[in-house]
N, C-alpha and C positions, 0 to 999 in steps of 0.2 A: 507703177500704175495702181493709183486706189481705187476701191471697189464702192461705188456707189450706191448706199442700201438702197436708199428711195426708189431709183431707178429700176435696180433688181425687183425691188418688190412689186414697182410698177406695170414691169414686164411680167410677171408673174401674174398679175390680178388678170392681166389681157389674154393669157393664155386660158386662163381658168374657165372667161367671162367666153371665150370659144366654145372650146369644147367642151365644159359639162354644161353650163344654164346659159340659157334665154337670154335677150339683151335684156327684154320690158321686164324681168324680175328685178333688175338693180334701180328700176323706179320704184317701185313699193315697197314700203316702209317693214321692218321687223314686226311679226307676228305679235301682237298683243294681247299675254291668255289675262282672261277676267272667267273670275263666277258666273253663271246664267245669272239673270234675276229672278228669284220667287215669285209667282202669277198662281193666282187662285183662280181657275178655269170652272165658267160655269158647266158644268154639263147640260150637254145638247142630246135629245134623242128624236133620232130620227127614221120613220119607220116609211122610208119611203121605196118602192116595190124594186127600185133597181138595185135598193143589198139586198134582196132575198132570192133573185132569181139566177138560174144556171144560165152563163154564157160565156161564149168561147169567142172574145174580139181579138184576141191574136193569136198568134203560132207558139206562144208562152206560156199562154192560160191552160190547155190542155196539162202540159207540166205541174203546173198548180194544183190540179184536181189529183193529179194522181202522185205528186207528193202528199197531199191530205189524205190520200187512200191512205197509201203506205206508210205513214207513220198510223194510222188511226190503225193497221191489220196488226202492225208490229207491236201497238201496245198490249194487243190480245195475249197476239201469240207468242211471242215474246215470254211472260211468266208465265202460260201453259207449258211450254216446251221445256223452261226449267224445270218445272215441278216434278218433270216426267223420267222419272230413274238417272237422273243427274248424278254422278259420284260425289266424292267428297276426297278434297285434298290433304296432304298432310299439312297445307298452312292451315284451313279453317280448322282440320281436328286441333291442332296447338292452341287458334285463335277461342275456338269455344270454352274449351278443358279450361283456358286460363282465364274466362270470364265465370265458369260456375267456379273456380277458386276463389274469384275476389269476394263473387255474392254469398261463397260461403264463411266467409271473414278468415281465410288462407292470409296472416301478414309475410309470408314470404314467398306470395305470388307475384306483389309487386317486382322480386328481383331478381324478373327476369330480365335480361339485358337489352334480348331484341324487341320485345314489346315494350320497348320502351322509346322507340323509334317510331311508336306510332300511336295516335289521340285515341283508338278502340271505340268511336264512339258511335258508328255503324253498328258496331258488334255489338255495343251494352244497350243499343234500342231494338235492333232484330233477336236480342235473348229477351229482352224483356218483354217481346209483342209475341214471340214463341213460347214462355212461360204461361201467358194470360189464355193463349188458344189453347197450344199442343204441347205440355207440357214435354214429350217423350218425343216430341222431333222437330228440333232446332231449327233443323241444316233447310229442310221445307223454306221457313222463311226466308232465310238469308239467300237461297238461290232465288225466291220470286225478288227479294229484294235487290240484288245484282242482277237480272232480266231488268230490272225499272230502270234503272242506272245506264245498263244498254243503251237500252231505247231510248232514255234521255243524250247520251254521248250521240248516235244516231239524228236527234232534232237539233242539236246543236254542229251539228256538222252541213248539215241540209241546211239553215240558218245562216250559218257562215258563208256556203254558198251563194248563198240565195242574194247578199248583202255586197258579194263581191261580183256577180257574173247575173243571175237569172235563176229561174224559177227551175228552168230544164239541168242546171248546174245543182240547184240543190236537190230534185229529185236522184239523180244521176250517182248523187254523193252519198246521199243514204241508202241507195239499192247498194251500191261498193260497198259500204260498210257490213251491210246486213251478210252481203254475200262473201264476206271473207270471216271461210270458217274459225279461224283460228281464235279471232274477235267476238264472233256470237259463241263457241264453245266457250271460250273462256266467262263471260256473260250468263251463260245459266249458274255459274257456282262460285267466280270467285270476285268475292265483296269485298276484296281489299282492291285489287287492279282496277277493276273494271269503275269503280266510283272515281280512281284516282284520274283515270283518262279521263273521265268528265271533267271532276273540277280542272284540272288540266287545258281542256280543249274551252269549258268554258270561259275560263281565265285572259284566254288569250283570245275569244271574240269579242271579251268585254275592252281589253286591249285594244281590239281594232274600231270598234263603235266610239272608245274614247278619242282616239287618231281622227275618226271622222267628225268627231262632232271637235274639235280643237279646231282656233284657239279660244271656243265658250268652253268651259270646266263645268260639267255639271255634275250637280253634288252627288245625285243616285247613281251617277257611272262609279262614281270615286265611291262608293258605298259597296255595289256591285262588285268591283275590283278589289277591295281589301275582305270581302265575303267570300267571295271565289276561292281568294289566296287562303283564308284561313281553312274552310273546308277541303283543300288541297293537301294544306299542312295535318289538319286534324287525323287522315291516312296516312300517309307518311310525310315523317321530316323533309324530306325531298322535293314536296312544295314549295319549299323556301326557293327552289333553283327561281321561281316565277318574280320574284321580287329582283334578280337581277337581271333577267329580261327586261325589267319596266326600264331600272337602273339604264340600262344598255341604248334601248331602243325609243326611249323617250329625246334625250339628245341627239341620237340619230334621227328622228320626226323632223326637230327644230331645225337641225343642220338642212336638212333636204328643203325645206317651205320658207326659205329665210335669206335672203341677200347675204352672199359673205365680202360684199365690201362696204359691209355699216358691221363688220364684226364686232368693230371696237367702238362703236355707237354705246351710249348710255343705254337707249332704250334694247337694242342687241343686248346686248351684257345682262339689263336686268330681267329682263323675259326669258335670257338663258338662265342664270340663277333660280329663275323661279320654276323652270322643267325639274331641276334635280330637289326643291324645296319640295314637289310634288311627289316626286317618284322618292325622298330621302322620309315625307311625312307619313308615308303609304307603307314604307318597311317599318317604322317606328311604330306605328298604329297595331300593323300586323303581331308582331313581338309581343308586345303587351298582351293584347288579347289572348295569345297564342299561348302564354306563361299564367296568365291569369284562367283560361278554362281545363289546359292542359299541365296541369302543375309536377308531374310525373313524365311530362314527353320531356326529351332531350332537345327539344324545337330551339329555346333559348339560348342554348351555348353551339349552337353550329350556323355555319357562315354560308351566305345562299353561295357564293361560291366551290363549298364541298358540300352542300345538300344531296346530290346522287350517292357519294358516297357512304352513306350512312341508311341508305335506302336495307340495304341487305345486310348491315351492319352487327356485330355480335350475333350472327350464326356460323353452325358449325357448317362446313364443305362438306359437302356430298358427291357419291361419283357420279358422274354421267356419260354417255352416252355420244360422242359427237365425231364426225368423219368415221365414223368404224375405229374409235379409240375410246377405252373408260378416261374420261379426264378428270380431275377435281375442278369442283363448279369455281372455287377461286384461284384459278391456272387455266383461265380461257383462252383462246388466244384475240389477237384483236380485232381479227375477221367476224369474230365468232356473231355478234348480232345482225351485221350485214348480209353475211351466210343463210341467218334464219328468218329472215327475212326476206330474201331472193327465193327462197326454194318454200317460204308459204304463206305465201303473199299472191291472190290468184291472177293467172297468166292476164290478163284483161286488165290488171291494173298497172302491172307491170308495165304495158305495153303502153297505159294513159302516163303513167311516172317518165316516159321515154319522153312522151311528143312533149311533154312540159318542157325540154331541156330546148327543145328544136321552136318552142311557141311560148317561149319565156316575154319577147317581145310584144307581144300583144296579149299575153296575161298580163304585165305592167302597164300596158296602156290602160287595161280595163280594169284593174283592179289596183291601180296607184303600187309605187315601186314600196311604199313601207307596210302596207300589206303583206308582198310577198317576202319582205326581208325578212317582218316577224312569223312569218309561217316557213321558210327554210330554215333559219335559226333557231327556233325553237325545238324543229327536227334532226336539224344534224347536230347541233351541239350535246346531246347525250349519247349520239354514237358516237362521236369524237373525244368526247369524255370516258366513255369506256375503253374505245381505245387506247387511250393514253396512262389509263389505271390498270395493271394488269392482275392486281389480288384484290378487283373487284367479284365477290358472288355472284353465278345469276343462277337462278333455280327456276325449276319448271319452262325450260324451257326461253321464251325472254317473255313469262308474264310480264317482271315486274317493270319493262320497259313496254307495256302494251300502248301505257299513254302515249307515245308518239308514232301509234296506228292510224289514228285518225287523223293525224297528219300527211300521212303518208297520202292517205285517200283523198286528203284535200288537194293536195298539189295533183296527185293523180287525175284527178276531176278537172282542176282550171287547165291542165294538157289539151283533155276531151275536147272539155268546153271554147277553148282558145283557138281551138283547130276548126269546129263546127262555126264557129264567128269568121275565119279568117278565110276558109273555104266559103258558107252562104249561101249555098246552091242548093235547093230543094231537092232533088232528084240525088246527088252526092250527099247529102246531109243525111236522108236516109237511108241510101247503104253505109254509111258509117256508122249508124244507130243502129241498124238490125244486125254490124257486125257483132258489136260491143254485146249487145243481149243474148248475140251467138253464141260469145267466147264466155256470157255470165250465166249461163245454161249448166258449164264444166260444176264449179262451186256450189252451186246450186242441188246439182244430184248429190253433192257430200252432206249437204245440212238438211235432204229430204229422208237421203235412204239410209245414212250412217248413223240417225241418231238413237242413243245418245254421243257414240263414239264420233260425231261431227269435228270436235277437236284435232283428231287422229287426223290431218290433212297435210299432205305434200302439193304442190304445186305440179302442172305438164311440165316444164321445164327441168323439174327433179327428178320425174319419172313416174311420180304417185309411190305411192306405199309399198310398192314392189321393191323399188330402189332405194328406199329408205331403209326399208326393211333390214336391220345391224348396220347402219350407219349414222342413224341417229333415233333419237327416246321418241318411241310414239310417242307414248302418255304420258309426259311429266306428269302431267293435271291429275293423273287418277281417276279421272270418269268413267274409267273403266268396272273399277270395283264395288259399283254398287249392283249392278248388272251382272256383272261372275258373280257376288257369290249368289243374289237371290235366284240364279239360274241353278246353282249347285243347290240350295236349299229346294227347288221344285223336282229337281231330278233324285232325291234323296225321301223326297214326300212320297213319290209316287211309289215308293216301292216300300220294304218290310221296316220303315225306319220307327214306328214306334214300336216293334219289340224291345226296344233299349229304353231301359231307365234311370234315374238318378245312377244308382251303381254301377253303371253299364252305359258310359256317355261315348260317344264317338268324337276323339280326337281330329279336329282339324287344323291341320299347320297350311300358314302361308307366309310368304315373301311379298305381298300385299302390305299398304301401310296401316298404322293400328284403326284408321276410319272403319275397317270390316267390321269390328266392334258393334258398329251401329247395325249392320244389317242382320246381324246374330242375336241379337238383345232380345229379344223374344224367345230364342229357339236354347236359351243356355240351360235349360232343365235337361238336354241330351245332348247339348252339343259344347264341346269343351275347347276353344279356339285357341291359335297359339299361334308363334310368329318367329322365325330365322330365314335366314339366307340359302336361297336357291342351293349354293352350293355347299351347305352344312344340314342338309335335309335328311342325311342317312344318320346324323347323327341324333337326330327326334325318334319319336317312338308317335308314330301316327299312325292314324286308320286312310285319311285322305289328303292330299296335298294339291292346295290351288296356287298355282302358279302364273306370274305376271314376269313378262322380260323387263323386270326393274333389276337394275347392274350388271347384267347381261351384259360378254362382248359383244363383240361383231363376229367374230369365231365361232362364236357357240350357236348364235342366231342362224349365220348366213352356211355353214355346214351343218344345220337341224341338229346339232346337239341337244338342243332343246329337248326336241322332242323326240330324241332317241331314247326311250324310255319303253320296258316292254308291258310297265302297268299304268299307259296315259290310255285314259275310257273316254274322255271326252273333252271336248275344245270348244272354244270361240274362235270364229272367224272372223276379219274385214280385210274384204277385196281381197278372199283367198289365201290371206296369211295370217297366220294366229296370233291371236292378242292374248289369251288367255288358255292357259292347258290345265286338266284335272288329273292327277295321278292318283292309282289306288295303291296300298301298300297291299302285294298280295302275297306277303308272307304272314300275314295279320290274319283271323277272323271275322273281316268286316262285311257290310251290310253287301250285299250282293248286286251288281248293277252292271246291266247289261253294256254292252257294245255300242252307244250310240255316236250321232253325229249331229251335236249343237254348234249352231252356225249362226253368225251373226249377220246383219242383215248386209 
């Protein structure tokens, strides 16, 4: 018996023509992308009284006003609250040091290995705009300059929103973001992550406005889209991963909006050709550029397909902190960023990431199925990627994978949102929304009363910081140490500390990273700072010792090792567990200080 292709194939097309598409799609013709045409629009002004007046003609509109709130409060508050005793981590201390190197003409700054992985070009305009003000405090800017960044990822998510669901969707989406501490801690101080999520999240709404507007190609999207990408890269090499997204998701566009039994059509064929002439013009463009202003990144010789990998690339392992184990940060295991992300990620998002799995349905209906392709995609393939790498870095925690947080919150939202559409009912709709604001109440008291230490956040589900507490690293970030030590320097003012002079300085040793620096820099005519390991601290010769559980086990933490010390005079507290302990050496002669109890908020 011979096998009849035609036939087979026949029967195949009828199967297809079933169950995935429509009958009426196989009447219309293959997609046809063309240029817009160029049109010189006169400007029209029109000052007629119904744009200037407040009114609420739907159940929408209120949403609108008070997403314009909240993005207009967040822009305030936003760089006040960095400005406000923000720490300083040990990436910015490297990132600055190695920018007054180059401006100091250091020619063997440049080689360094791991800044070479990234365009520095945030960092050489907020030292330059720090020089011109405040010569003597850098880090100032760079934290108002990462709050802006925030609050831009912030309107870009609310946007996204807003483009795929409703006005209530993007207010909804920006309050989630704001309220997830980990996101705004991060946000007051670090200017490498936190821009990188924007370009990031921008990247991929300019993606989706391209989607919507295809198949006209209009020239500013495709401007917009290789500007994104480059600013992406200009932070880390890593950005490249976005240029294979386009690669990926642009033929998957075509495939979905496009009859496949005119596959082998002339005009099918050439319209498909011409998605990857697009998506293949847009990585070539990007390259160049990217070579031409970055002529020191490694951008040019890496493949957007191992772009992640080179994010944390040529640094040295660090230990950390995770399940109540010291681990090396390149010996994670593959749970590790799903892990940290379940336990601080706030319970109320969680729970909107749940309904999305159960209201995926009618999020595709309303926001087109390649939408959400490229918004799951673009989120789970870097924790898939890291799982599948296991001598990938990750430090501080999953900064440098913060970029696909606001993804998280997207999808988390169109859950919400999906649910509030599919239920309808006014009277239900509202106790749904005064839940959600219930359970945003939780996050909320961390980023009022915690701060600065707002970072420092576990999830109800993990127990809060109780639970955490020697199981895994409060602080990667370090925002702790600006706040210990100018708290050690007031408690050191108020009592006999200027009897000591030049010859006569008080040694202070910490297990802090070398950032303390900064907070001492005025006080170094008496105070002589120094730096070793928690556990090589008898072998120093100091007067006082501030101590951070950085490499700490879980042993020493969760049985107060810690703080079994009989010369600890004073601590920092949050939510009753110490972040911060001060030991005095009292076999020394030092300054005398009483018995207190510094508490943090």
């Amino acid at each position: 018996m011979t096998l009849d292709f035609n036939v087979l194939w026949s029967k195949i097309v009828k199967i297809i023509r079933k169950l995935i598409l429509r009958s009426q799609v196989y009447d219309d013709p293959p997609m046809e992308l063309h240029f817009d045409q160029l049109r010189h629009k006169k400007l029209v002004y029109d000052i007629r009284k119904k744009y200037f007046t407040f009114s609420i003609k739907s159940k929408d509109d209120i949403y609108k006003y008070l997403f314009y709130l909240l993005i207009l409060l967040l822009l305030f508050l936003l760089p006040y609250a960095a400005s406000r005793q923000t720490g300083i981590s040990d990436c910015e201390w490297e990132q600055v040091k190695y920018i007054e190197s180059i401006h100091a003409g250091d020619a063997h700054a440049s080689d360094i290995l791991y800044m070479r992985n990234h365009g520095m070009i945030l960092d050489r305009i907020t030292y330059a705009i720090a020089r011109w003000f405040s010569p003597d405090a850098p880090y100032t800017v760079r934290h108002i300059t990462s709050a802006l960044f925030g609050w831009g990822t912030i309107l870009v998510v609310g946007l996204f929103l807003l483009r795929l669901f409703s006005w209530r969707a993007a207010f909804f989406g920006a309050l989630f973001l704001f309220l997830s501490p980990r996101f705004t801690g991060h946000a007051y101080s670090n200017l490498t992550d936190i821009p990188f999520a924007f370009a990031y999240t921008f990247s991929l709404y300019q993606f989706h406005r391209l989607f919507a507007e295809l198949p006209i190609l209009k020239r500013q999207r495709l401007i917009l889209i290789i500007l994104g990408i480059i600013f992406c890269c200009s932070i880390h090499v890593g950005g490249a991963v976005l240029l294979l997204y386009l690669l990926l998701l642009l033929p998957i566009f075509y495939f979905i909006n496009n009859p496949i039994r005119k596959f082998l059509s002339k005009e099918y064929l050439k319209n498909f050709a011409l998605t990857f002439v697009i998506g293949l013009s847009i990585t070539f463009i990007t390259y160049i550029i990217c070579w031409l202003i970055y002529p020191e990144n490694q951008f040019f010789t890496v493949s957007p397909s191992l772009a992640l990998s080179q994010m944390t690339a040529n640094r040295l392992p660090i230990r950390q902190l995770f399940e109540g184990q010291l681990i090396w940060s390149n010996q994670a295991p593959p749970h590790y960023l799903v892990k940290y992300l379940f336990i601080t990620t706030p319970l109320v998002i969680l729970i909107c990431f749940t309904l999305f799995i159960f209201m995926i349905k009618t999020a595709v209906k309303k926001a087109r199925l390649i939408n959400i392709i490229t918004i799951i995609f673009a989120f789970i393939y870097p924790i898939l990627y890291f799982a599948n790498h296991s001598n990938l870095n990750v430090y501080e925690g999953i900064a440098q994978y913060m970029f696909i947080y606001p993804l998280l919150v997207i999808i988390a939202t169109s859950g919400f949102e999906s649910l509030l559409q599919k239920v309808d009912d006014r009277y239900t709709n509202v106790v749904i929304v005064g839940a959600s604001m219930f359970l945003s109440l939780l996050p909320f008291r961390n980023l009022l009363l915690n701060h600065p230490y707002s970072i420092i956040y576990f999830n109800e589900i993990s127990g809060g910081i109780h639970n955490a507490y020697g199981q895994y690293e409060l602080d990667p970030h370090r925002q702790t140490n600006r706040a210990a030590c100018e708290n050690f320097l007031k408690i050191l003012k108020e009592r006999t500390l200027r009897e000591y002079n030049d010859d006569s300085k008080i040694v202070v040793c910490t297990n802090g990273n070398k950032a303390c620096e900064q907070f001492f820099r005025n006080d170094t005519a008496y105070i002589d700072l120094r730096f070793c390991d928690f556990g090589q601290r008898h072998e120093q010769n100091w007067d006082y010792f501030i101590s951070f559980p950085y490499k700490l086990s879980g042993y020493q933490l969760k049985n107060g090792l810690w703080l079994a010390e009989e010369n600890t005079f004073d601590s920092v507290m949050l939510e009753r567990m110490p972040i911060v302990v001060y030991f005095k050496n009292v076999e020394k002669d030092a300054v005398p200080v009483n018995n207190t109890d510094t508490t943090g908020k």
